[in-house]
C-alpha positions as CSV (number, residue, x, y, z in Angstrom):
1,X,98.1,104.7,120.2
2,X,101.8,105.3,120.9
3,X,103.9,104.2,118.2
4,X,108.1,104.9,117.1
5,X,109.1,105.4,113.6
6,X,112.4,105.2,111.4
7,X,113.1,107.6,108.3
8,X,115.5,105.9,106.3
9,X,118.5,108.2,105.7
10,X,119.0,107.9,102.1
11,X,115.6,108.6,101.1
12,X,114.8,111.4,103.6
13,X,117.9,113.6,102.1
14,X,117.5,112.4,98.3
15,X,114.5,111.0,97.0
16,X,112.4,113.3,95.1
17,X,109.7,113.0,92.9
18,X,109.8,114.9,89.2
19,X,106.9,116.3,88.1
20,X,107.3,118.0,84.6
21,X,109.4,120.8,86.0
22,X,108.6,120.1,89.5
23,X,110.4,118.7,92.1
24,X,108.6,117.5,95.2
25,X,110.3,115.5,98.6
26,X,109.4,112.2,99.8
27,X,110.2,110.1,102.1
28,X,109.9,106.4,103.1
29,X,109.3,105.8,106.7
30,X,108.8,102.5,108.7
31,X,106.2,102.9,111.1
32,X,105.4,100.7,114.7
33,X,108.9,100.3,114.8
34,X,112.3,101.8,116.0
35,X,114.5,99.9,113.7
36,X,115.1,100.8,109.9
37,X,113.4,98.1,107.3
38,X,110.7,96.9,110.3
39,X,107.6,97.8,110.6
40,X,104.7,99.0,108.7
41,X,106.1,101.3,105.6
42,X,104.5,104.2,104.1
43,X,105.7,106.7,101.7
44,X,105.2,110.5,102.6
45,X,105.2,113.4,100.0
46,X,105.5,116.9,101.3
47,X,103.3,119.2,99.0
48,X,104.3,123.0,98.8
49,X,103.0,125.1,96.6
50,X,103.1,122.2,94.2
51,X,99.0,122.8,92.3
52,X,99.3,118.6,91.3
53,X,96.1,116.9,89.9
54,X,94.8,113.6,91.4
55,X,96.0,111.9,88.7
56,X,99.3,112.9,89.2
57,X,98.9,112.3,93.2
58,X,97.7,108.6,91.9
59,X,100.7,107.9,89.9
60,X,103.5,108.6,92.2
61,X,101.9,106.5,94.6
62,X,101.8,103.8,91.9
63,X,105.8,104.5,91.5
64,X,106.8,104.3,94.9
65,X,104.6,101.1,95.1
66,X,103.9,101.0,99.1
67,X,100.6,100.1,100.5
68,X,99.6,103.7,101.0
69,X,101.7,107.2,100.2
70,X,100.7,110.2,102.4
71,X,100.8,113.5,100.8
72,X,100.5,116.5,103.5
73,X,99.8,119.5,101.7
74,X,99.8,123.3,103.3
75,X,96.7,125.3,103.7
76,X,97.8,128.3,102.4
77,X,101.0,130.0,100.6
78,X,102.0,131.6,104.0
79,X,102.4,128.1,105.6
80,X,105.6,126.3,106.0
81,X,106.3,122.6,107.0
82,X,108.6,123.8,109.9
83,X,106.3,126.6,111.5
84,X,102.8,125.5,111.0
85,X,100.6,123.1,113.2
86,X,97.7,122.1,110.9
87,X,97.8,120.7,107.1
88,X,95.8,118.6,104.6
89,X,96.5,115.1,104.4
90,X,95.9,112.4,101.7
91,X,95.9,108.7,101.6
92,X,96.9,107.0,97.8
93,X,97.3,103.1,97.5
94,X,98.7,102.5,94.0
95,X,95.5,102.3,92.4
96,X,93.4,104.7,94.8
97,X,92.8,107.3,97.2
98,X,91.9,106.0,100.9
99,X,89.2,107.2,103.2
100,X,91.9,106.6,106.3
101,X,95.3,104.9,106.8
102,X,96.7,105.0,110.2
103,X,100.3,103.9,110.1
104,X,100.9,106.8,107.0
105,X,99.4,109.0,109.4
106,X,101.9,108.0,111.7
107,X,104.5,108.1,109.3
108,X,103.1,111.7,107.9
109,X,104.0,113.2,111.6
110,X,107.2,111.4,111.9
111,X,108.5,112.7,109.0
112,X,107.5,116.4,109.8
113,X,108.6,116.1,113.6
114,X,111.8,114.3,112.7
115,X,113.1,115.2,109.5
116,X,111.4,118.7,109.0
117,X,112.5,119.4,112.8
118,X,108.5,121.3,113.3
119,X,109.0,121.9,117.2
120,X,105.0,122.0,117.5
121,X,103.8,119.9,120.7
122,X,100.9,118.7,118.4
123,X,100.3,118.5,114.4
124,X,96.4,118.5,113.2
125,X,95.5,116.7,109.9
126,X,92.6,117.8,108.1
127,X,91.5,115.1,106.2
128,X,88.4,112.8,104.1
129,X,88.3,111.0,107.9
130,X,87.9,114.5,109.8
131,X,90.5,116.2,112.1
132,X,93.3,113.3,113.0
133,X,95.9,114.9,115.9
134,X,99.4,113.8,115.8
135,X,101.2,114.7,119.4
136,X,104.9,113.9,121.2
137,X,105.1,111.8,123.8
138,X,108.6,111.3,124.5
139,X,110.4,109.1,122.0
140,X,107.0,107.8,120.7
141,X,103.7,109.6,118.6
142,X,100.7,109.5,119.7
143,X,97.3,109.8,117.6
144,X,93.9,110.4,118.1
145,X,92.3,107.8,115.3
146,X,88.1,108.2,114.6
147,X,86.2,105.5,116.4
148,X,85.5,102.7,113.5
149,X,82.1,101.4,114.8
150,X,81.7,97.7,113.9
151,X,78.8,95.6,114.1
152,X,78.6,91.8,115.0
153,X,78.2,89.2,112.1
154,X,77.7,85.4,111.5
155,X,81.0,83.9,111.1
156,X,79.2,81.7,108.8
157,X,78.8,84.3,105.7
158,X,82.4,84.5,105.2
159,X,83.8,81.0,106.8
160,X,86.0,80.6,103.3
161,X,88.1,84.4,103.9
162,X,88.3,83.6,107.6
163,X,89.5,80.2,107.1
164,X,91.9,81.7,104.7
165,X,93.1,84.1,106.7
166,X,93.1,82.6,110.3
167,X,94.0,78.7,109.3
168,X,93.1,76.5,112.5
169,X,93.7,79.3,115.2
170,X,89.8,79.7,116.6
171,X,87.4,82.2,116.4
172,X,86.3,84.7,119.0
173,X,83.6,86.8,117.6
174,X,83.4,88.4,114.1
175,X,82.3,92.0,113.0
176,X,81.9,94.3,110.1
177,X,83.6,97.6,110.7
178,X,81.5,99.6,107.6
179,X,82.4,103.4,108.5
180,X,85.8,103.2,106.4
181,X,85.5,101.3,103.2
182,X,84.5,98.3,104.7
183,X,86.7,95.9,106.9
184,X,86.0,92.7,108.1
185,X,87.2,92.0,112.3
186,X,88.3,88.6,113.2
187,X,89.1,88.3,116.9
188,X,90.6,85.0,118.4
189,X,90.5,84.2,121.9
190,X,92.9,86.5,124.0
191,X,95.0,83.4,125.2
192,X,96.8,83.1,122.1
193,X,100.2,84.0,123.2
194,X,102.4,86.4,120.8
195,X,104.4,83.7,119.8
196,X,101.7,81.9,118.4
197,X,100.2,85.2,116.8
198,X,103.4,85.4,114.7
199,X,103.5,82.0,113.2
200,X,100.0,82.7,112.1
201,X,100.4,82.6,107.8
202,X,97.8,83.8,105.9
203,X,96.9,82.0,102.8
204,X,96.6,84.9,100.1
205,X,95.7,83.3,96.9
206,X,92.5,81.4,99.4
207,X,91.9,85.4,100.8
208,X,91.6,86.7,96.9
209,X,89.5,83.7,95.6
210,X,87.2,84.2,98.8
211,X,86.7,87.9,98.8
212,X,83.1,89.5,98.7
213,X,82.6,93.3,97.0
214,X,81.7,94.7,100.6
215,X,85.1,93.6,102.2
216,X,87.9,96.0,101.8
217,X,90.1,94.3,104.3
218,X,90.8,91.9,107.3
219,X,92.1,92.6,110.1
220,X,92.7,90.1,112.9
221,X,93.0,90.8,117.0
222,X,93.1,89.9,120.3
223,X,93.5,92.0,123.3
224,X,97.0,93.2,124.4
225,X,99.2,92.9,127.0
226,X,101.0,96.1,126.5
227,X,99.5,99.7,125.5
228,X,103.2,100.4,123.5
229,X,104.5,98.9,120.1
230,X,107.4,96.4,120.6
């Protein structure tokens, strides 16, 4: 996956985060994008020799308020963010921690290639997921994700969240990708043009009122015509 992103300006020189007498850096960044405000938005907190508790990692993700905040954290006190290759890396929604989020990931590596300046060809994120790699490739990031293993379902089970979710567009095949927290693949037929993939509009109130406990998320697809973000 090869993928731009945009630090916004004001954020990356002046938002910090205070906790008790500790300041620590964060940024906002737009990932899939190369335009400011696009995108998929993550919030990324550099950790230095910052000793926080869960619970505080839990409620600055709850202030910022994004869908996930990344917190990259050094291995050891001789680390740095400029110099180093390898760090720990966290996933917070506002209300808890995440198994895996790719776009923060991507955001995570944007903000340390582009705003920290860390000349390394590669970054390596050690993380609840395993090892995630973060490398250059030109203007764009490219990562190395784990392989989510799904496994084909009945459509029938969850015809209410798919309706919900997918309106009138048909359905291809469904699966149940259950190796990180549990997320629920619609794919409709790959002749759906982009333009009709956009006007696609979720109904959100039907999704909540037809969730089950074992679905974390839906996500829908359709093969591509291009390998890069637009």
């Amino acid at each position: 996956m090869e993928c731009p992103v945009v630090v916004h300006e004001g954020q990356k020189l002046n938002k910090m985060a205070a906790i008790g007498q500790k300041w620590v850096p964060l940024y906002q960044v737009d990932a899939f994008t190369d335009q400011p405000f696009g995108g998929n938005a993550a919030a990324v907190c550099l950790l230095g020799d910052e000793e926080l508790t869960d619970d505080h990692l839990q409620k600055i993700a709850a202030e910022m308020n994004q869908s996930e905040t990344a917190f990259i954290c050094k291995l050891s006190p001789q680390d740095d963010f400029i110099s180093s290759s390898v760090f720990r890396l966290r996933w917070f929604t506002p209300v808890s921690e995440m198994l895996l989020c790719g776009h923060a990931t991507l955001a995570s590596a944007g903000a340390l290639f582009y705003v920290i300046k860390n000349p390394s060809s590669q970054l390596t994120f050690q993380t609840l997921s395993g090892d995630l790699f973060a490398r250059r490739e030109g203007d764009f990031i490219s990562l190395d994700l784990p392989e989510n293993k799904s496994q084909p379902q009945d459509g029938g089970k969850y015809k209410d969240l798919i309706k919900a979710t997918i309106g009138s567009f048909p359905v291809q095949e469904v699966r149940f990708c259950s190796s990180v927290g549990g997320d629920l693949l619609i794919r409709i037929p790959d002749s759906i043009t982009r333009e009709q993939f956009e006007k696609m509009t979720p109904d959100i109130q039907g999704m909540m009122a037809a969730h089950q406990e074992e679905i974390r998320g839906v996500i829908v697809t359709l093969k591509g015509m291009s390998k890069r973000c637009s």
